[in-house]
N, C-alpha and C positions, 0 to 999 in steps of 0.2 A: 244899482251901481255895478253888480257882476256882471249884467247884460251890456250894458256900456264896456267893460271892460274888454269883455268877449269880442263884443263887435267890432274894436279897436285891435284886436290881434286879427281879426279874420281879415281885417282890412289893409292892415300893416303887411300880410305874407300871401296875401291872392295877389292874381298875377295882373300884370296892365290887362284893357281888351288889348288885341290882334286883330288885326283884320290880315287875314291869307290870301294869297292870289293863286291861279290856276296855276301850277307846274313848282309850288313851293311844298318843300318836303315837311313831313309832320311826325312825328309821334304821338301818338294816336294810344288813349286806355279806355276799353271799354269797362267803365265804370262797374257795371255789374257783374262780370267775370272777377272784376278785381274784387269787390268786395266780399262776394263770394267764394275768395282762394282757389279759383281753376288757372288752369294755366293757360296762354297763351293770350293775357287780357292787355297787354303793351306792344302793337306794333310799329310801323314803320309804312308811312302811308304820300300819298303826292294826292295834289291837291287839284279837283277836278273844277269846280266851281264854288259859288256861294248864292245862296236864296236866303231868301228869307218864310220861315213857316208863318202861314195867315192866320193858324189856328193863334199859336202863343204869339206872334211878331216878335220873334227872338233871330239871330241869325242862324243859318246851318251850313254846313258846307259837305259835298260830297266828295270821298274820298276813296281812291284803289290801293289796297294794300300793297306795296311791291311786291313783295314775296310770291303771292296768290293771285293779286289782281284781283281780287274779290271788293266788291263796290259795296261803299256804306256810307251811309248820312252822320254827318258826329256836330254835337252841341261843341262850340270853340274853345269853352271850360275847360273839355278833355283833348284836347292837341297841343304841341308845343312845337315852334320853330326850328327845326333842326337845321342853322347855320352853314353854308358852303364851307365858311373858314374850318368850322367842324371836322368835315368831311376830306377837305383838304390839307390839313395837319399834318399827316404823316409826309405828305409829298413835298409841303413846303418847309421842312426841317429835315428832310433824307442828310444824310453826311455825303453828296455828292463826289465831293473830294476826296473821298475816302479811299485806299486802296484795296482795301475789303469788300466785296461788292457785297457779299456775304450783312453787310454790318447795314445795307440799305434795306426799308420794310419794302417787301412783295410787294405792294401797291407804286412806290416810288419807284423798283424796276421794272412793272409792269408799263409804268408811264414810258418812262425813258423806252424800252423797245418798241412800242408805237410810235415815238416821234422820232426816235430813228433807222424806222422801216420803210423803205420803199416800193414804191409799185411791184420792183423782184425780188422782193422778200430778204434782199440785204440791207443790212446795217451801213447807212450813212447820215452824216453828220447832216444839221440842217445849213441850209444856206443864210449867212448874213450878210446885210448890204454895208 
């Protein structure tokens, strides 16, 4: 009955599969740095392709760290999708309106100076039709 039980919480809080495509972002644990308390076992990886190993016929997929660019094979257990909308939060909640430019995060004025940079390096507004 314990094991029944067991296996009903492991199943209740593991995660769906995933299936990853080429150029989708990961966080990425290597399992055995983690369990072992070293550091640097959580990173942040883009996603290069998926195989499948002949030996087990499990999937795998291989991954570049950003950071490093260092290339690794990872079981999909240990990745997790890290969402665009994630990534773009801060930009899409900036207090644009704001008179404080101060009050907007670095990434949302970082935006806005690109897209309103031109070919001479000045600040203009974009064109709407």
């Amino acid at each position: 009955m314990a094991d029944q039980s067991r296996q009903q919480r492991t199943a209740d809080t593991a995660p769906r599969s995933t299936r990853y495509k080429a150029g989708d972002y990961v966080l990425y644990r290597d399992a055995e740095k983690f369990w072992t308390g070293k550091p640097g076992h959580t990173t942040i990886c883009k996603v290069e392709r998926g195989w499948v190993n002949v030996n087990s016929n499990e999937k795998m997929y291989d991954l570049v760290e950003v950071a490093t660019k260092r290339y690794l094979s990872a079981h999909p257990d240990y990745m997790r999708l890290l969402p665009a909308v994630d990534a773009m939060h801060d930009i899409d909640t900036a207090p644009l309106s704001d008179p404080d430019a101060g009050a907007m995060s670095p990434a949302a004025v970082a935006w806005l100076r690109q897209v309103l940079r031109t070919d001479t390096g000045q600040p203009q507004l974009p064109v709407t039709d």
